[in-house]
C-alpha positions as CSV (number, residue, x, y, z in Angstrom):
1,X,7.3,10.0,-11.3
2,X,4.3,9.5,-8.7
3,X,3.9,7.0,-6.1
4,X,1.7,6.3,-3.5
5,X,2.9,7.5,0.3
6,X,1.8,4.1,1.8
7,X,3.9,2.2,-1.0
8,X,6.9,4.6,-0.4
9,X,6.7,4.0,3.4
10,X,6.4,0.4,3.4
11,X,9.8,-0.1,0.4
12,X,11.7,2.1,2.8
13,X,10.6,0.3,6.0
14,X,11.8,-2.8,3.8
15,X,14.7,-1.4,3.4
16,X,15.8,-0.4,6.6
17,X,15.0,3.0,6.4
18,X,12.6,5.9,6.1
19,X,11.2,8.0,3.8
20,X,11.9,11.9,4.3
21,X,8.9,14.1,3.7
22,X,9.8,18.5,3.3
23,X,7.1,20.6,3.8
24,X,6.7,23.3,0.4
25,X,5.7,27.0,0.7
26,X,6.5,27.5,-2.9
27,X,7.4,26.0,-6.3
28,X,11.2,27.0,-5.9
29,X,11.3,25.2,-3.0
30,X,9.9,21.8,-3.9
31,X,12.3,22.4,-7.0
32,X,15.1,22.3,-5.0
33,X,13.4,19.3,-2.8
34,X,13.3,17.4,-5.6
35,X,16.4,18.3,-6.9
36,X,18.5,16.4,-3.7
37,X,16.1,13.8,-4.0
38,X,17.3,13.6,-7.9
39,X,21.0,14.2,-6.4
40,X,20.6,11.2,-3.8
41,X,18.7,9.1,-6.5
42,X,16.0,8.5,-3.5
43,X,12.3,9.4,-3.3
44,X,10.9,11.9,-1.6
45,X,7.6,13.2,-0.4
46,X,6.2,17.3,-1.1
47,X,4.2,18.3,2.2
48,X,2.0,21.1,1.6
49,X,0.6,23.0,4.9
50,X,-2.7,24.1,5.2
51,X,-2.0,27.5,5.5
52,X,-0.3,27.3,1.9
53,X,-3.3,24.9,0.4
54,X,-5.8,27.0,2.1
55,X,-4.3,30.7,0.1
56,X,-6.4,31.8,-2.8
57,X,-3.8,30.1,-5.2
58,X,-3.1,27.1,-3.1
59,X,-5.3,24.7,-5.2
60,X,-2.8,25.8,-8.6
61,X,0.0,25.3,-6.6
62,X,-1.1,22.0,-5.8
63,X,-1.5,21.3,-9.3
64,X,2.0,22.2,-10.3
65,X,3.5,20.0,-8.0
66,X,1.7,17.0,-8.9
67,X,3.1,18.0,-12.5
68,X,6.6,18.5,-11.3
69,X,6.0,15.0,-9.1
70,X,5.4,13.5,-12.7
71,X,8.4,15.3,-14.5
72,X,11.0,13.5,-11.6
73,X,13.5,11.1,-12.3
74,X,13.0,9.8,-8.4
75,X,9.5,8.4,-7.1
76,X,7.8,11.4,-5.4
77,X,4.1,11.9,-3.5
78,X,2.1,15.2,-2.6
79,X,0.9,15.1,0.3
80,X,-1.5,18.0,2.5
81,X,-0.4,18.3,5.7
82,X,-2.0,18.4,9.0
83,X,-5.2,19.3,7.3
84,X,-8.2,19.8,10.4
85,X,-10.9,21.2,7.7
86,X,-13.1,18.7,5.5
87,X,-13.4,21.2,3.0
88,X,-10.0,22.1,2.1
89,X,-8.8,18.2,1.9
90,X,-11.2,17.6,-0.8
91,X,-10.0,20.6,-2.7
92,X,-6.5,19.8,-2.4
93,X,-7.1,15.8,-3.6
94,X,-9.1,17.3,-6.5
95,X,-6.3,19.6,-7.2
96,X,-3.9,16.8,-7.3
97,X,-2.8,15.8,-3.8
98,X,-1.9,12.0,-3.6
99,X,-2.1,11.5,0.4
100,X,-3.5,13.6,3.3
101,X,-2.6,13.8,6.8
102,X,-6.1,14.0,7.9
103,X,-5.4,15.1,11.6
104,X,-8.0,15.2,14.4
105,X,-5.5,14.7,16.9
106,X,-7.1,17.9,18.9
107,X,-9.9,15.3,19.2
108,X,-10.8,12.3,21.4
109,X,-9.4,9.2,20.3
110,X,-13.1,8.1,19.2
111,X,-13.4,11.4,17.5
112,X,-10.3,11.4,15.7
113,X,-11.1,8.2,14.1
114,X,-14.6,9.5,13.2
115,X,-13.3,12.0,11.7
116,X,-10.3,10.0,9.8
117,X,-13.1,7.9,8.6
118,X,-15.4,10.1,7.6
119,X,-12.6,12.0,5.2
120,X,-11.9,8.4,4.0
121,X,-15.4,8.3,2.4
122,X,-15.4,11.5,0.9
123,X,-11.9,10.9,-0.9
124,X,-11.1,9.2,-4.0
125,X,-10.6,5.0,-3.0
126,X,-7.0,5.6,-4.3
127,X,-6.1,8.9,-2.2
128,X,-3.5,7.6,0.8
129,X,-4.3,8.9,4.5
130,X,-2.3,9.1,7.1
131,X,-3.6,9.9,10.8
132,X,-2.4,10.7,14.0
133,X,-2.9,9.2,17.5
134,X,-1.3,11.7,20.3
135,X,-1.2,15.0,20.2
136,X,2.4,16.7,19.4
137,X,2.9,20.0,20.5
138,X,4.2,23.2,18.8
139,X,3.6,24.6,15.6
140,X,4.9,22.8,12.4
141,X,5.2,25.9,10.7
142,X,7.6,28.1,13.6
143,X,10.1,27.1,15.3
144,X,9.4,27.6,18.7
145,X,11.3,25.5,21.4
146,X,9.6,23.3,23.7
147,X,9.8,20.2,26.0
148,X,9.0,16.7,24.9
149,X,6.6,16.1,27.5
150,X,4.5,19.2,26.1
151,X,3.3,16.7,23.3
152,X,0.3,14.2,24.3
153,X,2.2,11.0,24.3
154,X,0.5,7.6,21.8
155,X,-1.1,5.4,23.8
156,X,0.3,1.9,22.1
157,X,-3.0,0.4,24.2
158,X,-5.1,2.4,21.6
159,X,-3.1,2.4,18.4
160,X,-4.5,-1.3,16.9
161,X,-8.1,-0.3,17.3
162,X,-7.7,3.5,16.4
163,X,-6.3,2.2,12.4
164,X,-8.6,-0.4,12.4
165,X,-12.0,2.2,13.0
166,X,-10.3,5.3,11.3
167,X,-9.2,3.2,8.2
168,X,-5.9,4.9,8.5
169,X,-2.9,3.8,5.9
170,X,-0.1,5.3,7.7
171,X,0.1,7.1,11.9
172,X,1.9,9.6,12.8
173,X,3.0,8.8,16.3
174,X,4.2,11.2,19.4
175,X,6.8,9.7,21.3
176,X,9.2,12.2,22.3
177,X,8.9,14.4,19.2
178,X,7.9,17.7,19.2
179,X,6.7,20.6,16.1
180,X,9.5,23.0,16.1
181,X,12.8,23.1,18.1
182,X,13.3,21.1,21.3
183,X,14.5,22.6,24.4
184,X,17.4,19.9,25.5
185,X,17.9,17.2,24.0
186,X,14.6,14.9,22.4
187,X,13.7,12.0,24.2
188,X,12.5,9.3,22.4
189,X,10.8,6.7,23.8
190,X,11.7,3.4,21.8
191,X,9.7,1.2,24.0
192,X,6.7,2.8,23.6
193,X,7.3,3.1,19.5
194,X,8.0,-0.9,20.0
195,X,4.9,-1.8,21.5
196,X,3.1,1.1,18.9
197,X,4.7,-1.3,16.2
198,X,3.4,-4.2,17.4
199,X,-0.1,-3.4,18.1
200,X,-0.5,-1.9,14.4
201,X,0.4,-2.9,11.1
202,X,0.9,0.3,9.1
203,X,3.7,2.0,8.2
204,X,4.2,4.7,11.1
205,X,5.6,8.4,10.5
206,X,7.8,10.6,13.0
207,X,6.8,14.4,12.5
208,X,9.4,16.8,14.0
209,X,11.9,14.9,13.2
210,X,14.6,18.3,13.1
211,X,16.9,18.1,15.4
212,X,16.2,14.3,16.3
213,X,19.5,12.5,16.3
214,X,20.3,10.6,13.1
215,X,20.8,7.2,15.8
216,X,17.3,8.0,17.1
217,X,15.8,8.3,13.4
218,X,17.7,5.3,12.6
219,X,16.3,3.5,15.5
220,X,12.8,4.6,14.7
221,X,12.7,3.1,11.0
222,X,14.0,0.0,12.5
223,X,11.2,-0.4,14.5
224,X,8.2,0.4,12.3
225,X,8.9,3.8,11.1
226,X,9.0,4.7,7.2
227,X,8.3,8.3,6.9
228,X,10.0,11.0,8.7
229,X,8.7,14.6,8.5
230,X,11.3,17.4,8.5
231,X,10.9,21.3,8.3
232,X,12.3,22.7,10.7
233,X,16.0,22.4,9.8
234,X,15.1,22.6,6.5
235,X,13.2,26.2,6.8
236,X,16.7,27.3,8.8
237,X,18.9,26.1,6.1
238,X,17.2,27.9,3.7
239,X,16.9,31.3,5.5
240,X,20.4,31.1,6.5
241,X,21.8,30.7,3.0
242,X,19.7,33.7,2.0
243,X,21.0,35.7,4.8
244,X,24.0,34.9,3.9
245,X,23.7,36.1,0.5
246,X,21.3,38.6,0.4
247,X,23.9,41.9,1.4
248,X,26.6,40.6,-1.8
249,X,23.2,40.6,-3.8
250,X,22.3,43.8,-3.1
251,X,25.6,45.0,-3.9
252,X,25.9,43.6,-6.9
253,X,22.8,45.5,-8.3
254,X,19.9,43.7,-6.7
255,X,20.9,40.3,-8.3
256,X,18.2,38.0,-7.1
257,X,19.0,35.3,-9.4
258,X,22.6,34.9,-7.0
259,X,19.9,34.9,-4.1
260,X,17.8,32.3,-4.7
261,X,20.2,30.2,-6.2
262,X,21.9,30.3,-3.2
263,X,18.5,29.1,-1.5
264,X,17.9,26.6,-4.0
265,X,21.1,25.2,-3.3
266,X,20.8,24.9,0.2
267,X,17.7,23.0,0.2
268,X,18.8,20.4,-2.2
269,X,22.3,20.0,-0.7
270,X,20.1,19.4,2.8
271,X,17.7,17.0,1.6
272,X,20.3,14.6,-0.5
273,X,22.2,14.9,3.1
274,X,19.4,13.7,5.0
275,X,17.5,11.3,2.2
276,X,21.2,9.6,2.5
277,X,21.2,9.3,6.4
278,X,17.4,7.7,6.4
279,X,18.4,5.5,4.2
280,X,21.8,4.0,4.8
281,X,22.0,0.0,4.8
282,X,21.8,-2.2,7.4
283,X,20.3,0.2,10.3
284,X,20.6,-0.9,13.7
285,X,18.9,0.4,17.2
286,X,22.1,2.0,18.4
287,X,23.1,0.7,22.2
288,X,21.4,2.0,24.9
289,X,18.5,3.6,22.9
290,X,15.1,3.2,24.9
């Protein structure tokens, strides 16, 4: 079944959790996405990257997953993803997306908003948009390894004002995060997500979340956070399990359906892991987190 991102974020956030959110290059994988969402009875949000939304049968593939959204036995959104061209984000709600991650986070803060903004009054009232304040660096579609302090950190100074002109429903925040793999370990800066959470009152998202230490992510949704992005690990799993099996498939006579249900398994086996570990009761800011 649908639901609204914001809605999602905010029940998780009430729950002492967060909401996962996979990006999809393809139907089989959002299958298999919402299959471990099925498999951990938890909902779960379909990103769609702009470079998929923006190929000549992006709009129909957005289509299909608001369909398969519709068909799920768990509450699940559609969502475009770090979307930078007017254009395309209207295509995409029209197609079916529920929420957009309108980013202008290449811009000025006063830019960024205007820009936020400006997509709010070209969308349908009840399409959900998430912003983001702080540039993270990296690429969310490669994994390249970098350093936290690459990213351009969320001022916490600007984030009250920023939702309040941009209209924003849900920020993405950088605080130690990073698109792709990190180079060391991540450093999260609580504090600053604190004082984020206290100057804003939307529900705020953690992009590059693979590789972020289930304490850390368990910290961040106690302290504002209900959506968590992952891709990274997720594309890895996935291309490792086809490795894996792609040499007994070719020996056994080119059997792809072996092959991708291998993928397909991997995928859901990951998510219902890591829908589980967002969500387990009771979460606590593990000592010496800062």
């Amino acid at each position: 079944m649908r639901a609204r991102l914001d809605d999602l974020a905010r029940a998780a956030i009430a729950d002492h959790g967060a909401l996962g959110a996979y990006s999809c290059y393809d139907l089989a994988t959002a299958d298999a996405i919402i299959g471990g969402a099925e498999r951990a009875g938890l909902p779960v949000v379909l990103l769609v990257p702009p470079v998929v939304a923006g190929r000549e049968r992006g709009a129909a593939l957005i289509s299909a997953l608001r369909g398969m959204a519709d068909a799920a036995s768990v509450a699940v959104c559609v969502q475009l993803d770090h979307a930078t061209d007017g254009d395309l984000i209207v295509r995409s709600v029209a197609a079916g997306a529920d929420a957009v991650l309108v980013d202008g986070s290449a811009l000025s803060t006063a830019e960024n908003a205007a820009f936020v903004a400006e997509m709010r009054s070209r969308l349908p009232h009840h399409t959900v948009i998430e912003a983001e304040l702080g540039a993270l660096a990296g690429d969310e579609d490669r994994a390249v390894a970098l350093d936290a302090d690459a990213s351009a950190f969320t001022d916490p100074a600007e984030a009250g004002r920023f939702v309040a002109q941009s209209g924003a429903q849900l920020l993405a925040v950088s605080i130690g995060n990073v698109h792709g793999s990190y180079r060391g370990a991540p450093r999260i800066e609580h504090d600053r997500l604190a004082r984020i959470q206290q100057a804003t009152e939307v529900p705020l998202v953690l992009h590059g979340a693979s590789g972020i230490s289930t304490a850390d992510l368990r910290a961040a949704a106690a302290r504002g956070v209900g959506k968590v992005n992952i891709n990274t690990e997720l594309r890895g799993r996935l291309l490792d399990a086809v490795s894996a099996a792609l040499a007994p498939a070719r020996l056994a006579g080119d059997d792809v359906a072996t092959l991708t249900a291998a993928a397909a398994e991997a995928v859901s086996a990951f998510v219902a892991e890591s829908l589980t570990a967002l969500r387990t009761p009771h979460l606590s800011t593990p000592s010496g987190a800062h």
